[in-house]
LUMPAMI-186031 format. One record per residue (C-alpha): chain; residue in one letter; x, y, z; residue number from 1. Coordinates in Angstrom, 1 decimal, decimal comma, padded with zeros to 4 digits. Example, Ala and Ser with C-alpha at 12.3 -4.5 7.8 and 13.67 -1.06 7.14 Angstrom:
BEGIN
R ch aa     px     py     pz   i
R  A  A  012,3 -004,5  007,8   1
R  A  S  013,7 -001,1  007,1   2
//
This chain:
BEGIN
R ch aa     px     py     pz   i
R  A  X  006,3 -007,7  025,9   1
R  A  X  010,0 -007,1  025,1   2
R  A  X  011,7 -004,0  026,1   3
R  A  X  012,5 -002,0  022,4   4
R  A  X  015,8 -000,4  022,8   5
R  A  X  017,4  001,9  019,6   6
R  A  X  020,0  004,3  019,0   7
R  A  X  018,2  006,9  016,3   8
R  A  X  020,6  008,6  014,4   9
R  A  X  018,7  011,6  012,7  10
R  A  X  019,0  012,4  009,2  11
R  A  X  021,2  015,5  008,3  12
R  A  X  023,6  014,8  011,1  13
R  A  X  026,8  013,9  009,9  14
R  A  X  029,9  012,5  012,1  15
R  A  X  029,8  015,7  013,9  16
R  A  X  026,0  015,2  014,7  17
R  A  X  024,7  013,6  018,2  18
R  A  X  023,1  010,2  018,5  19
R  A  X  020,1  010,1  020,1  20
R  A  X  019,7  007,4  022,3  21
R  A  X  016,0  006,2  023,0  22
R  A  X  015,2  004,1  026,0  23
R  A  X  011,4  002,8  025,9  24
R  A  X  010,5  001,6  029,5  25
R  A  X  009,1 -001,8  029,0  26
R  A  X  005,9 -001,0  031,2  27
R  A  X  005,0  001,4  028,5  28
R  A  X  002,9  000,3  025,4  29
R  A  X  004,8 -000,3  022,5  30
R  A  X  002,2  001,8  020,2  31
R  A  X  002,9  004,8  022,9  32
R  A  X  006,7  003,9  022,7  33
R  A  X  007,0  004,1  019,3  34
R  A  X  004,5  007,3  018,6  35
R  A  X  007,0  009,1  021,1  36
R  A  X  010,2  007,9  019,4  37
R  A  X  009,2  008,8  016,3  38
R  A  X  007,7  012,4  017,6  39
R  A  X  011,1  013,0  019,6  40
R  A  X  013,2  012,9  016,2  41
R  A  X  014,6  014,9  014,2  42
R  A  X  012,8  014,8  010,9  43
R  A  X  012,8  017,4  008,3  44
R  A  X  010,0  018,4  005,9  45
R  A  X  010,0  016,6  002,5  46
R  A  X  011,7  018,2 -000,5  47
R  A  X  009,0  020,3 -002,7  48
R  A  X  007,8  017,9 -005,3  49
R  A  X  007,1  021,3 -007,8  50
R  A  X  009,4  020,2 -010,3  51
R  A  X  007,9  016,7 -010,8  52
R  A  X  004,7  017,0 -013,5  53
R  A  X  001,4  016,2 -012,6  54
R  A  X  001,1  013,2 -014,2  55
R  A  X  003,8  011,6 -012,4  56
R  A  X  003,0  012,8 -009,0  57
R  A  X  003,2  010,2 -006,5  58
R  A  X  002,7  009,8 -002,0  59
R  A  X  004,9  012,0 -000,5  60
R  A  X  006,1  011,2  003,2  61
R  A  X  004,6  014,8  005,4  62
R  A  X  001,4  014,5  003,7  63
R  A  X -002,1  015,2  005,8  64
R  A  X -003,7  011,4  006,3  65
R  A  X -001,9  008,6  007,2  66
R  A  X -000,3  006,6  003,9  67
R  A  X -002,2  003,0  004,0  68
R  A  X -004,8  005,4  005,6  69
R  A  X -006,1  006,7  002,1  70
R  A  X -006,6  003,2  001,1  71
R  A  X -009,1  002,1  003,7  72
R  A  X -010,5  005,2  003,8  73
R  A  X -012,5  004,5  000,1  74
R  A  X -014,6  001,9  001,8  75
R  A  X -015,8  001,3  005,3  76
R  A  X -013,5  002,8  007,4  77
R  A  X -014,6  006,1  005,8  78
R  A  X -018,4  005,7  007,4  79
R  A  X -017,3  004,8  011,1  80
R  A  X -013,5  007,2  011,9  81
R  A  X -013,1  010,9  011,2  82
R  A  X -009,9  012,2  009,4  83
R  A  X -006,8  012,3  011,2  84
R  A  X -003,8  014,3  011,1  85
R  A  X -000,4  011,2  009,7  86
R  A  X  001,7  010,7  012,6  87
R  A  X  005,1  010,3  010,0  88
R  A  X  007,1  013,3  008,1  89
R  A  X  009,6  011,3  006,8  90
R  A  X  011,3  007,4  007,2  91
R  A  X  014,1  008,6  010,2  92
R  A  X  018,2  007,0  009,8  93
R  A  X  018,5  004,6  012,3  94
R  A  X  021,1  002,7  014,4  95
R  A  X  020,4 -000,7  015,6  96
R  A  X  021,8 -001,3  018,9  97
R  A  X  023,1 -004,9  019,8  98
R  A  X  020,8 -006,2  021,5  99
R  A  X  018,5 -006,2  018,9 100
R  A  X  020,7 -008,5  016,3 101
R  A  X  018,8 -011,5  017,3 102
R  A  X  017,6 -013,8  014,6 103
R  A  X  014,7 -014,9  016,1 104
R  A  X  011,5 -014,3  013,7 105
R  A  X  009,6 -011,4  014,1 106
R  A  X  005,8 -012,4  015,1 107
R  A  X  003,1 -012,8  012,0 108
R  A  X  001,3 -009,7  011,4 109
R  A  X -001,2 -009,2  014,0 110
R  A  X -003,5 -006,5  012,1 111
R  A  X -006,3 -008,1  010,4 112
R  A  X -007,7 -006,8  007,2 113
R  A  X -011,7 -006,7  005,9 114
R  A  X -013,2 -006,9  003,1 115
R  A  X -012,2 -007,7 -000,6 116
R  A  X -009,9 -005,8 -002,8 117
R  A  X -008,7 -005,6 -006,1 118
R  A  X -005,3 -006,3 -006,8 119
R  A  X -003,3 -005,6 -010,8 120
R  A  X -000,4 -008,0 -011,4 121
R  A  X  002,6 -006,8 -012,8 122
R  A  X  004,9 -008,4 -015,6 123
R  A  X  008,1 -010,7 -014,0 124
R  A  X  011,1 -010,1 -015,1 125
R  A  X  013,6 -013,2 -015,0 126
R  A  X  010,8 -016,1 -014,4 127
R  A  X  012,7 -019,4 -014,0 128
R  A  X  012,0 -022,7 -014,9 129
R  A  X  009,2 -023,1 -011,8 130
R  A  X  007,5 -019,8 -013,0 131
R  A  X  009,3 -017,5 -010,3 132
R  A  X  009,7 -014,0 -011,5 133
R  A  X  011,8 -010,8 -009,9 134
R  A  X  008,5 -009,9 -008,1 135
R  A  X  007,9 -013,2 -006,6 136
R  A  X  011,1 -013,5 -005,2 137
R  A  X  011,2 -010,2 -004,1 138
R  A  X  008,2 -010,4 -001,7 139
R  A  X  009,4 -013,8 -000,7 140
R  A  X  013,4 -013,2  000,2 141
R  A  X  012,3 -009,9  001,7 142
R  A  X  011,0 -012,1  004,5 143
R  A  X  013,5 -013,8  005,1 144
R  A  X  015,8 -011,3  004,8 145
R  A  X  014,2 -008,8  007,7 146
R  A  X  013,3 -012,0  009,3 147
R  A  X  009,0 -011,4  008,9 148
R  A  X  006,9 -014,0  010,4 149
R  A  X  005,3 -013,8  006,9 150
R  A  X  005,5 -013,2  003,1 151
R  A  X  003,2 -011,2  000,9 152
R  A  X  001,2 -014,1 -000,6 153
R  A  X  001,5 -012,3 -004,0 154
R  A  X  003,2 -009,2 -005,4 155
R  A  X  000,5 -006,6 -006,7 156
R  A  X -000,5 -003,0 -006,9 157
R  A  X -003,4 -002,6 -005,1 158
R  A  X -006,4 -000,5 -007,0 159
R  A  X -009,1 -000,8 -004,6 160
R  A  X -008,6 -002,4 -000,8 161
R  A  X -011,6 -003,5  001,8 162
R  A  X -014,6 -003,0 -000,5 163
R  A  X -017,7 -003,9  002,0 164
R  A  X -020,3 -003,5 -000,2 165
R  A  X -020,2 -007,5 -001,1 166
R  A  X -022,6 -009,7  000,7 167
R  A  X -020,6 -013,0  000,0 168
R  A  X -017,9 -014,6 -002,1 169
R  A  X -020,0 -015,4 -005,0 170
R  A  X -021,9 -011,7 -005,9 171
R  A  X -017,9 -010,7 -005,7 172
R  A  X -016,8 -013,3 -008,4 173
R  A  X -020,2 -012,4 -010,4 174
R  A  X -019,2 -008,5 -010,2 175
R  A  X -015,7 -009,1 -011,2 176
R  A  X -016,3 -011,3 -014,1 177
R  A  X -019,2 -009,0 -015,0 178
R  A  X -019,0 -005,4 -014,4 179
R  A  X -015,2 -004,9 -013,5 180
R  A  X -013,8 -006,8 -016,4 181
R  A  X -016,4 -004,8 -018,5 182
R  A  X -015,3 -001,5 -017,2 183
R  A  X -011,9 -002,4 -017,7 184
R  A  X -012,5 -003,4 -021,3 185
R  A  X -014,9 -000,7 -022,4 186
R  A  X -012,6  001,9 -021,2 187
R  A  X -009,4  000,5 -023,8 188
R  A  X -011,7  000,4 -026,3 189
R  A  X -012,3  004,2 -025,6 190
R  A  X -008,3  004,8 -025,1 191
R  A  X -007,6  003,0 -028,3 192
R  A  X -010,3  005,0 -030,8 193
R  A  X -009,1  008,1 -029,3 194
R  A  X -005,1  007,4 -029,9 195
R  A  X -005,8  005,4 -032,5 196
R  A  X -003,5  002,6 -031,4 197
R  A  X -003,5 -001,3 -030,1 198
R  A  X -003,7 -000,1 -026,7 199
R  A  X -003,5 -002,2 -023,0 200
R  A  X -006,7 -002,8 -020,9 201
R  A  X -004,6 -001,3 -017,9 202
R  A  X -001,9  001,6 -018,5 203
R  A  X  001,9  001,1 -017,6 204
R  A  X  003,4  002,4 -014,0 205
R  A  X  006,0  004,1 -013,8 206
R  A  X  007,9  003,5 -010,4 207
R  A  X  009,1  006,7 -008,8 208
R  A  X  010,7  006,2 -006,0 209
R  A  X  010,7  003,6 -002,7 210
R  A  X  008,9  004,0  000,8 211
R  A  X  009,5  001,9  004,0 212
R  A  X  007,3  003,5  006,9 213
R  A  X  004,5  002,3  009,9 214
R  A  X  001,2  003,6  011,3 215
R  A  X -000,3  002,9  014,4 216
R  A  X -003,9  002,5  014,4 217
R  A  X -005,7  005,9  016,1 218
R  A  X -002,5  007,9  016,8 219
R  A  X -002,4  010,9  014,8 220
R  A  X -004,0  009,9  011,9 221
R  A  X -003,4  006,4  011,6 222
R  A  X -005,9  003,5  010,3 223
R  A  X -003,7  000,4  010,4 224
R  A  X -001,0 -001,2  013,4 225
R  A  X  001,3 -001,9  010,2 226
R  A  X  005,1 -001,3  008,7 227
R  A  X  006,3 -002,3  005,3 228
R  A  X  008,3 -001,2  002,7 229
R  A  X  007,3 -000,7 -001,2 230
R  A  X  008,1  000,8 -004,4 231
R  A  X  005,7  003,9 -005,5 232
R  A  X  004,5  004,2 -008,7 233
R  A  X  002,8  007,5 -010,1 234
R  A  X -000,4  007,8 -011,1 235
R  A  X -002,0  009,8 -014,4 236
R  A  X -005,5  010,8 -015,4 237
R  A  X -006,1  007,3 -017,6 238
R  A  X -005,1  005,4 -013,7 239
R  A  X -007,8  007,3 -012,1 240
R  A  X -010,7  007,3 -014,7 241
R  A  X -010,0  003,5 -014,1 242
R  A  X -009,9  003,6 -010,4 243
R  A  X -012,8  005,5 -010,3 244
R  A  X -015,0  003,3 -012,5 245
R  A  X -014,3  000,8 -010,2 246
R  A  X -015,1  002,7 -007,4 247
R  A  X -018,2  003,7 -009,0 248
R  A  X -018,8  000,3 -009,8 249
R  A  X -018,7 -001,2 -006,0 250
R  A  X -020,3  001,9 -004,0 251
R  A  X -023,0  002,8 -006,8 252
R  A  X -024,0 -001,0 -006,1 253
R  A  X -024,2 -000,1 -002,3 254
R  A  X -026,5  003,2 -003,2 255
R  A  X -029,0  001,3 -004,9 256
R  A  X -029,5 -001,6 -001,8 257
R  A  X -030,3  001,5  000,1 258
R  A  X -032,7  003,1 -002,0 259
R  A  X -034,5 -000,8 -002,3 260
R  A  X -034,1 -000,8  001,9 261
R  A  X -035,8  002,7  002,1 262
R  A  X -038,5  002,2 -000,9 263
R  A  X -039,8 -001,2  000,9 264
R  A  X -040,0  000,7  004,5 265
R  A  X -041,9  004,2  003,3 266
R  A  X -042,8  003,1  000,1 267
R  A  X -040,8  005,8 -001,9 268
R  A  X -038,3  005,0 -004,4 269
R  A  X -035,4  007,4 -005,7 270
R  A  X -031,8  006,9 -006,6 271
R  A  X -029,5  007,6 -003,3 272
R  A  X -025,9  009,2 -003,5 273
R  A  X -023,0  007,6 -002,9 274
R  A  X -019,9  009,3 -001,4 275
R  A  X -017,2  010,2 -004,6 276
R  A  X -013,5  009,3 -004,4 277
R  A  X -012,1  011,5 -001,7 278
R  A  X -008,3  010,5 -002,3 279
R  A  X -006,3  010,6 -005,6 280
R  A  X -005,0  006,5 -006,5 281
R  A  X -001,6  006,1 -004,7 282
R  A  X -000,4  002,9 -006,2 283
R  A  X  002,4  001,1 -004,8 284
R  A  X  004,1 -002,3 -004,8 285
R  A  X  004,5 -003,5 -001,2 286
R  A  X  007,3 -005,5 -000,8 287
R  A  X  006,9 -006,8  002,5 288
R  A  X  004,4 -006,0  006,1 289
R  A  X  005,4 -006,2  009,7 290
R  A  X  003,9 -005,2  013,1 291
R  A  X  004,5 -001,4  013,6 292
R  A  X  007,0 -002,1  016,3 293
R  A  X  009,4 -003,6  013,6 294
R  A  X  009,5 -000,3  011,9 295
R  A  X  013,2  001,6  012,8 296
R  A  X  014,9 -002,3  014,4 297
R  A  X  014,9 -004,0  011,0 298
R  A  X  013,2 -003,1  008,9 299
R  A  X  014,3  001,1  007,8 300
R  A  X  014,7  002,8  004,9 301
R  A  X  018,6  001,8  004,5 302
R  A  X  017,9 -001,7  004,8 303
R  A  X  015,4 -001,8  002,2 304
R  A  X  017,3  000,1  000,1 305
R  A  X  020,5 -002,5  000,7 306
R  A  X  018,1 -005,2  000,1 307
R  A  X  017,1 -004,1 -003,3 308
R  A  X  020,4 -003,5 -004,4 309
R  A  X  022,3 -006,6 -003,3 310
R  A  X  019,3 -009,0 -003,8 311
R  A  X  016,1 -007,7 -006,2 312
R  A  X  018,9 -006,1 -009,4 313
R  A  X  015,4 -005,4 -011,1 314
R  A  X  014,2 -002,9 -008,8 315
R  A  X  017,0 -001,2 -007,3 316
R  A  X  016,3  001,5 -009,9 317
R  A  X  013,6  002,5 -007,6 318
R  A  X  016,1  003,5 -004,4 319
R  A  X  018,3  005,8 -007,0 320
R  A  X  017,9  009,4 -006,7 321
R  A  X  018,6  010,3 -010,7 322
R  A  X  015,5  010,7 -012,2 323
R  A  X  012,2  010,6 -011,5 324
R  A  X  011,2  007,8 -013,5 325
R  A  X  012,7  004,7 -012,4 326
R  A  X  011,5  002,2 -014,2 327
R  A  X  008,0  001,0 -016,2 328
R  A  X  006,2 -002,4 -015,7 329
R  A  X  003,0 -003,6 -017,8 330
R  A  X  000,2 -004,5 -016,1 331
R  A  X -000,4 -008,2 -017,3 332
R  A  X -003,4 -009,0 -015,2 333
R  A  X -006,3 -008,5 -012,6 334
R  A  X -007,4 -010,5 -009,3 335
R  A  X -010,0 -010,7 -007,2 336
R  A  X -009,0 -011,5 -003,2 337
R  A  X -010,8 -011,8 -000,1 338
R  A  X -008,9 -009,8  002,5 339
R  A  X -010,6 -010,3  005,6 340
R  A  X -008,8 -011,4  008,4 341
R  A  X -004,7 -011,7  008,8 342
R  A  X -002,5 -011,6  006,1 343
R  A  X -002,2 -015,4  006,1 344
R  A  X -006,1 -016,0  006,0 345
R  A  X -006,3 -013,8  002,5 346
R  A  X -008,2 -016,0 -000,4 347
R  A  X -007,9 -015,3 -004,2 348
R  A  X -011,3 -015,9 -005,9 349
R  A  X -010,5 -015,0 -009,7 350
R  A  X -008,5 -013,5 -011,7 351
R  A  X -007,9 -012,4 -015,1 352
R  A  X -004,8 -012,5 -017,3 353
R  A  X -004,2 -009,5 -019,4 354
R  A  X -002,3 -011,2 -022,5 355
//
């Protein structure tokens, strides 16, 4: 394992403000090396989000469980770990030190995923003749650019991650052809007598603001060994009646095999409950992953945001400070994936376009 060295320089310190060298003895693990760094600095609590309306609320770094915690949490993760206190406050300024300037590839992403998720597509901007949009590139270039040892194999906003309640690829094509795209669809039709207008089967989002962070699995909260970076979008009552439906869809499934296990062993029947959402949807576009130890040597919060501006001109609205809308993108489609296993082992199984 290498030896990690960086030179943290913590936010709120200006030119007359100390650098804070960190030196992380290479016989120490590098999940214990970088909880300590990241407990040792200096990281205010985030500005109140009062102001912001309740419809637009979004994740805010300092929050109780760990960010891609809340995801995994919805399915099996919740039955088998307890809730944890997050181990981040807020994404730290950092100094890269010279020996880290290499440009070797960082190593794939080691943390492997389970079960299948639901992913929305959102509409390109800028497609080209091959049929590359602004999203596509984004996730692709980002990369390269913080030299990843793999891309996102498709930009999307996930709406439900590691459902476990599928026996096999085929009842998961079945249920997403049958009951997803009919929740989906009976649900506009509800929006659209009730407005009284040509509605969308999926709302827009409204991007609110960018995140570049890193858990480490079992330290202080966290579920995953992961860093990335993304853009948040904010969520609204029409987003979670959706989410939930799914939700519903995928764990009421899983209620009823156990009242059929427990009516064929004691002979009594009866519906049995099923756990209700626990978490608000935080949706997100995740630009890029990388092993937690990448987190603060290059991949940070400045870097990202430099990224977007010089390279992705169609979401750099989401680094600026302004307002708290950034920008809006349709949702122009659905897909089902299998994401068990690495990153690079992920399958998609169906999907549905929106227009």
């Amino acid at each position: 394992m290498d030896d990690y060295s960086c030179t943290f320089v913590p936010p709120n310190h200006g030119a007359a403000g100390g650098v804070v060298a960190v030196m992380m003895s290479p016989s120490m693990p590098v999940r214990e090396q970088q909880a300590q760094t990241l407990a040792m600095l200096f990281m205010p609590q985030s500005p109140s989000q009062s102001e912001i309306p309740v419809h637009l609320s979004t994740y805010t770094p300092g929050e109780d469980f760990g960010r891609l915690a809340m995801l995994a949490k919805e399915f099996g993760l919740a039955r088998i770990r307890n809730q944890k206190n997050q181990i981040r406050k807020r994404v730290p300024t950092l100094a890269v030190t010279q020996q880290q300037s290499s440009h070797k590839r960082q190593p794939a992403l080691r943390y492997r995923f389970s079960g299948y998720s639901i992913w929305l597509e959102l509409e390109q901007q800028k497609v080209d003749n091959n049929g590359v949009g602004d999203l596509d590139f984004a996730v692709n270039e980002a990369a390269d650019e913080f030299r990843l040892g793999g891309a996102i194999p498709a930009p999307h906003v996930t709406a439900l991650y590691g459902i476990t309640t599928i026996a096999n690829d085929d009842e998961a094509i079945n249920v997403f052809r049958e009951e997803v795209m009919t929740a989906i669809t009976n649900r506009a039709t509800t929006r659209n007598e009730v407005t009284g207008s040509t509605g969308k089967l999926w709302p827009d989002l409204d991007a609110t603001g960018i995140l570049v962070g890193a858990e480490f699995d079992g330290v202080n909260g966290g579920e995953m060994d992961m860093a990335w970076a993304e853009i948040s979008f904010a969520t609204s009552p029409e987003h979670e009646t959706l989410v939930s439906d799914l939700y519903n869809i995928f764990y009421r499934r899983d209620a009823k095999r156990l009242s059929a296990a427990n009516a064929s062993e004691t002979e009594e029947g009866g519906e049995q409950e099923y756990p209700p959402r626990s978490h608000t949807w935080v949706p997100h576009l995740s630009i890029c992953y990388d092993n937690p130890e990448g987190f603060g040597s290059i991949l940070t919060r400045q870097s990202f945001e430099y990224f977007l501006k010089t390279k992705c001109p169609t979401l750099a609205a989401a680094a600026l400070p302004d307002k708290t809308v950034k920008f809006t993108r349709a949702v122009r489609g659905i897909s089902l994936w299998k994401t068990i296993g690495t990153m690079a082992e992920w399958k998609c199984l169906d999907r549905f376009d929106f227009n």
